[in-house]
C-alpha positions as CSV (number, residue, x, y, z in Angstrom):
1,X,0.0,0.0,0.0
2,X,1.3,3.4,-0.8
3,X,1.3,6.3,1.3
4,X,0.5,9.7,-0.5
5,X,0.3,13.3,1.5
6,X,-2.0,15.3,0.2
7,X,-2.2,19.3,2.0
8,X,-0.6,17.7,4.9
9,X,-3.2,14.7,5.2
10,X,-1.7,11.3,5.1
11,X,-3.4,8.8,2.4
12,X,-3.5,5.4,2.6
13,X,-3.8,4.8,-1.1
14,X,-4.5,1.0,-2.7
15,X,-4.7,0.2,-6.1
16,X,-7.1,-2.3,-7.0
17,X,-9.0,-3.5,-10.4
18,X,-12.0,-1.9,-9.8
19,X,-13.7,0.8,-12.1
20,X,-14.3,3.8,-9.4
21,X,-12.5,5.3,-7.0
22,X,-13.7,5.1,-3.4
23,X,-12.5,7.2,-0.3
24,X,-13.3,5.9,3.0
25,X,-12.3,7.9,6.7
26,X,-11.7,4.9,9.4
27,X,-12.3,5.2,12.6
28,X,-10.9,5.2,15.4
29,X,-8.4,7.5,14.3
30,X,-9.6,9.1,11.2
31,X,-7.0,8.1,8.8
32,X,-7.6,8.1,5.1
33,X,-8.0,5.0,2.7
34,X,-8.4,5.5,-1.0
35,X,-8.5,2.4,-3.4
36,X,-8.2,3.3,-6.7
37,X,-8.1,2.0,-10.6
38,X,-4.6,1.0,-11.2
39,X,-4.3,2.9,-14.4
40,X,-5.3,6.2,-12.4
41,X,-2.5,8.8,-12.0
42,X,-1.3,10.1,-8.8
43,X,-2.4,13.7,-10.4
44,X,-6.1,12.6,-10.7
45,X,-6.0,11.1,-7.2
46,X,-4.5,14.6,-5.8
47,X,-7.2,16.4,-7.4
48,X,-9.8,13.8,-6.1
49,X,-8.8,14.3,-2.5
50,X,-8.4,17.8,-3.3
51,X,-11.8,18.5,-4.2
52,X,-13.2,16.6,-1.4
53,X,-10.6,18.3,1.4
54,X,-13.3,20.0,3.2
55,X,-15.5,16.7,3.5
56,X,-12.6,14.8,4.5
57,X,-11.8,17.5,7.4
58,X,-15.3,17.0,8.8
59,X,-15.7,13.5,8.9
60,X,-12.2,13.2,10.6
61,X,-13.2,15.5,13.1
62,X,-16.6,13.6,13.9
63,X,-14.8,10.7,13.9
64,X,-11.9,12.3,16.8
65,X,-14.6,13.9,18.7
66,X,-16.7,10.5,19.1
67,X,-13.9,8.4,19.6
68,X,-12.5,8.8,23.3
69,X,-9.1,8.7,23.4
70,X,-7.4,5.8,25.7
71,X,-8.6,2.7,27.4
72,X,-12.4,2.0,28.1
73,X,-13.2,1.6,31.8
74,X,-16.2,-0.4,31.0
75,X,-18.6,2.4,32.6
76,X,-21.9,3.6,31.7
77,X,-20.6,6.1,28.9
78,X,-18.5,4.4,27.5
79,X,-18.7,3.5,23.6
80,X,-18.2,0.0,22.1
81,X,-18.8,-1.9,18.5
82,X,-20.7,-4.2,17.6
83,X,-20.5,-5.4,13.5
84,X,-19.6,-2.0,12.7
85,X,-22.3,0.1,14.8
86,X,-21.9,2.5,17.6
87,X,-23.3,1.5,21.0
88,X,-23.2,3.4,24.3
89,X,-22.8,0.9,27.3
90,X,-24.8,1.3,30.1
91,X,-23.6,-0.4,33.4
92,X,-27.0,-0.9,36.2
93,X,-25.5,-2.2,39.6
94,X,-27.6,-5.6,40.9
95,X,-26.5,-8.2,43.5
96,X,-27.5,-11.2,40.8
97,X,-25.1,-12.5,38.6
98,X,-23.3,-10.5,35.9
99,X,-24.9,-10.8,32.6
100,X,-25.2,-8.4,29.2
101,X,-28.0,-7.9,26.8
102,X,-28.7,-5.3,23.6
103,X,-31.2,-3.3,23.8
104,X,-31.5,-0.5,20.7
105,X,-28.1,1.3,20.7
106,X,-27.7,0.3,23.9
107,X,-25.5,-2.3,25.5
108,X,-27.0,-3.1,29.4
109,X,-24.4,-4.6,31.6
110,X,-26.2,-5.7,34.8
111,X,-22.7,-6.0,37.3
112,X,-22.6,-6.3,40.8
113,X,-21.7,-2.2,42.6
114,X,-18.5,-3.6,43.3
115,X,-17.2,-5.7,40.2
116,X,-14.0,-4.5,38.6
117,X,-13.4,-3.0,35.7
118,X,-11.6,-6.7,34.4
119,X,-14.8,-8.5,35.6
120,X,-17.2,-5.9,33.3
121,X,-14.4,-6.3,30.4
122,X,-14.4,-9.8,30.7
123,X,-18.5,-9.7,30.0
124,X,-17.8,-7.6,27.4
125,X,-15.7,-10.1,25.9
126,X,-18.3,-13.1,26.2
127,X,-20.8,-11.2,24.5
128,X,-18.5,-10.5,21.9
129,X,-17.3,-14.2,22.0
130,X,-21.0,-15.5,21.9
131,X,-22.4,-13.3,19.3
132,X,-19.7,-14.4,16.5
133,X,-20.1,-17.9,17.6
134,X,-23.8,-17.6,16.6
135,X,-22.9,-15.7,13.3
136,X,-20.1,-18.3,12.2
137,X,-22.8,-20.9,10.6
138,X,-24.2,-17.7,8.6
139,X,-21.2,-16.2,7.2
140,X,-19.4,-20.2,6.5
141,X,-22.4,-20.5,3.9
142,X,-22.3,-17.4,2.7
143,X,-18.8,-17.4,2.3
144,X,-18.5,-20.8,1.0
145,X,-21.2,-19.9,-2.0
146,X,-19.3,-16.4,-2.3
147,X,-15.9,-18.2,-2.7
148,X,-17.0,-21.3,-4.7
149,X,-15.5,-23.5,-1.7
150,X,-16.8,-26.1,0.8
151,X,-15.1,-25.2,4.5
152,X,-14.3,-28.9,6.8
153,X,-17.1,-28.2,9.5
């Protein structure tokens, strides 16, 4: 992958065969990806990112202001993914035992007052776990019809 600077902004800059040029600002730090034609000239990509400069500035700022900076502490606040989409966790204190659900763009960790911020993490984890071990049958046969292959189940 090649690395471009374009008015100070770093590009990331792949060249693909594809027909269009896409742009994409990733999060969590706002850099810049651009996969392009291969027979496009560096000039045509300058002028690309050029005329979208302004567009680029704002979505890198959204993405820097949403983003907190640092380690999560696993607190109601706090912001975690889930298959691409935002969620704000919500910690409610109980004396049962720890468990997670999804509710809207919320994630609900029921935790005892005192657990600690490995103990939340570690629900985290399991629901993260848990949820892609429900999704693996799914994406094996779509995969498997997308790629022409049969995976050893």
């Amino acid at each position: 992958m090649k690395q471009l600077i374009i008015n100070g902004i770093p590009i990331e800059l792949e060249r693909k065969r594809i027909k269009n040029m896409y742009l994409r600002i990733l999060p969590p730090d706002g850099r810049v990806h651009i996969s392009a034609p291969m027979k496009i000239s560096d000039a045509e990509i300058q002028h690309f990112v050029t005329s979208r400069l302004q567009w680029i500035i704002k979505q890198q700022s959204k993405i820097q202001n949403r983003h907190p900076k640092g380690e999560l502490d696993y607190n109601t606040g706090d912001v975690l993914y889930l298959w691409g989409r935002e969620y704000r966790l919500k910690v409610i204190h109980t004396s049962g035992r720890g468990k997670i659900s999804i509710m809207g763009d919320e994630i609900i960790l029921l935790c005892k007052a005192d657990s600690s911020k490995e103990q939340r993490e570690k629900l985290v984890h399991r629901m993260y776990g848990d949820l892609l071990h429900q999704e693996i049958p799914y994406l094996l046969v779509r995969w498997e019809q997308v790629m022409g292959v049969k995976a050893y189940h």
